[in-house]
C-alpha positions as a printed NumPy array, in Angstrom:
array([[ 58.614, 196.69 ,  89.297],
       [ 59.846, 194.673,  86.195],
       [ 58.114, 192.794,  83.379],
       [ 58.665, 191.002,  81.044],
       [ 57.479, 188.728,  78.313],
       [ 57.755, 185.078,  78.717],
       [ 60.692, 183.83 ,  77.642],
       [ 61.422, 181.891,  74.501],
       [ 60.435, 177.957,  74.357],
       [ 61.647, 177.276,  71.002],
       [ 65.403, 177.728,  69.669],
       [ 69.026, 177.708,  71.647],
       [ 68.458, 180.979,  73.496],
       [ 66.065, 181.18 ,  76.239],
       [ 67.697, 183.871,  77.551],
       [ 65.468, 187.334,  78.52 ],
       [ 65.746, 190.049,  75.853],
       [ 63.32 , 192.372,  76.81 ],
       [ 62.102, 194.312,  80.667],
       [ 60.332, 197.303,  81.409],
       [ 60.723, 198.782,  84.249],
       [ 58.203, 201.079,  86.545],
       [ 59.428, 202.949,  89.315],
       [ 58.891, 206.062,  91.322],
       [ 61.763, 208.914,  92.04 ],
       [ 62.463, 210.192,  95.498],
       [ 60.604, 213.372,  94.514],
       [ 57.527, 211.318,  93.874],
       [ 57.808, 211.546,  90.084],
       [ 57.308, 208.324,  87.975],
       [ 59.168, 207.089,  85.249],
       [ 59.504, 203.779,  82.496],
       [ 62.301, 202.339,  81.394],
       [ 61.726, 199.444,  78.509],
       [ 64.297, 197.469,  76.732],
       [ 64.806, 194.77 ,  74.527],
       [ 67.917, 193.393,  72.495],
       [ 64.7  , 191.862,  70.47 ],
       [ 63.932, 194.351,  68.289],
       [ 65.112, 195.164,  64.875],
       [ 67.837, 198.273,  64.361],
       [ 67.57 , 200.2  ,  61.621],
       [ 71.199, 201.828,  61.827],
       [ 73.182, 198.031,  63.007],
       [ 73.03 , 198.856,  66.388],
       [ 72.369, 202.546,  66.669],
       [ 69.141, 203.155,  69.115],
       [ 67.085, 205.887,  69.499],
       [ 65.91 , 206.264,  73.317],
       [ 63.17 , 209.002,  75.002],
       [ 63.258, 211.101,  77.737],
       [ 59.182, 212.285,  77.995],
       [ 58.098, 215.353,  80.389],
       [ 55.741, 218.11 ,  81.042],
       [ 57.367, 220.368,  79.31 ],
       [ 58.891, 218.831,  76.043],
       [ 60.211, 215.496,  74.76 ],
       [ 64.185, 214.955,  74.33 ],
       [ 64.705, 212.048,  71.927],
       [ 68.664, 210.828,  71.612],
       [ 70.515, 208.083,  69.912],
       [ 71.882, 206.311,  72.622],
       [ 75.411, 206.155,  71.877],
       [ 75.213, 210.156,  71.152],
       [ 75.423, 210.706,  67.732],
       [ 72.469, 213.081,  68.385],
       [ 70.293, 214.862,  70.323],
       [ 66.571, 216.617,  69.211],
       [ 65.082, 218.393,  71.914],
       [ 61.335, 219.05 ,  71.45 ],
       [ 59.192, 221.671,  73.908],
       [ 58.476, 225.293,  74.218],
       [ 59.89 , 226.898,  70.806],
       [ 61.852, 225.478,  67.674],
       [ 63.183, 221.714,  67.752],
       [ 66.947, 221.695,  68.661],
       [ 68.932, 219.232,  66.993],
       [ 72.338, 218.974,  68.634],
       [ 75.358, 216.164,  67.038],
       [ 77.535, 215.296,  70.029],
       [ 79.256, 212.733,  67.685],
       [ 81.091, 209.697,  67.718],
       [ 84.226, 210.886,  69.425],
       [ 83.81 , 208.573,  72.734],
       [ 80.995, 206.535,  71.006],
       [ 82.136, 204.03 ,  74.354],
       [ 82.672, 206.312,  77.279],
       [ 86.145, 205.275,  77.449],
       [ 87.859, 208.945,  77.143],
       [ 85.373, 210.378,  79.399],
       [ 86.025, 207.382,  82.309],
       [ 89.873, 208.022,  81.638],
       [ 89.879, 211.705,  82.127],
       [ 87.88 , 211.764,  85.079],
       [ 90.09 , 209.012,  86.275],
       [ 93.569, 211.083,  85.511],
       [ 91.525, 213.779,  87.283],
       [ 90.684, 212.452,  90.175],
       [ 94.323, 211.019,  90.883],
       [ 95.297, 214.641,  90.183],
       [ 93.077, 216.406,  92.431],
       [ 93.081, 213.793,  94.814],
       [ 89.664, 212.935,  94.606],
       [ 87.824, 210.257,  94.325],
       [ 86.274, 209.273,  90.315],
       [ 82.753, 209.324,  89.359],
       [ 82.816, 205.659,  89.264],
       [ 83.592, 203.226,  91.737],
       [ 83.418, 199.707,  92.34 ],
       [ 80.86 , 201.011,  95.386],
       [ 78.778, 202.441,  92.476],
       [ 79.202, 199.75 ,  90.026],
       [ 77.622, 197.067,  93.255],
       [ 74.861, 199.599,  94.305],
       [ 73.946, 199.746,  90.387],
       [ 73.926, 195.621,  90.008],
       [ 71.655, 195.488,  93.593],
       [ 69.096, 197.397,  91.898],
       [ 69.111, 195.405,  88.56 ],
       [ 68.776, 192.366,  91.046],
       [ 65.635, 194.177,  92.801],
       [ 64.275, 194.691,  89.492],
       [ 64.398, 190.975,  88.431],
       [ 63.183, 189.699,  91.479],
       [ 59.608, 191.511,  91.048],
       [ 59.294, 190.394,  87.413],
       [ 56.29 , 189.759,  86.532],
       [ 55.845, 187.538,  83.074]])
């Protein structure tokens, strides 16, 4: 299920800025997802994002500057860095690789679809 705040009356943009999102996994575990292009960044743009479980608490900047992994023993703090801040090396070597090995890519327009159906399930049980 979606929700979301009621949108903005006053000013040019009415458009929706923030969702969260509840939903259940196959293997009956829950999780929240909650977003909003509202909120202040203290970095211009970098975000800092959660992943919560049972055992331990991985917190990452979203574009992967960096990683801190939280559970049993020490914190990790990891730097991936800003090498493919976009994805866009990553998407072309798997492409190159997939033409190579004659396989299909991890993407595909079939993904891309079955990712914007869900998005449209999402929004249509919004609840404001």
């Amino acid at each position: 299920h979606g929700y979301r705040p009621n949108l903005p009356t006053q000013g040019s943009d009415s458009r929706a800025k923030s969702m969260m999102v509840a939903f259940r996994y196959n293997n009956g575990a829950v999780g929240a997802l909650h977003y909003s292009r509202e909120v202040p960044s203290l970095f211009r743009g970098l975000r800092l994002s959660k992943i919560y479980g049972r055992k331990g608490i991985v917190t990452f900047e979203s574009n992967g500057a960096f990683v801190l992994v939280r559970g049993q023993g020490l914190p990790r703090l990891l730097f991936p860095g800003f090498r493919d801040i976009r994805g866009y090396q990553a998407m072309y070597r798997d492409f190159i690789a997939a033409i190579r090995q004659q396989r299909a890519p991890e993407m595909s327009l079939e993904i891309a679809m079955a990712d914007q159906v869900l998005l449209e399930q999402i929004y249509a049980t919004n609840e404001e």
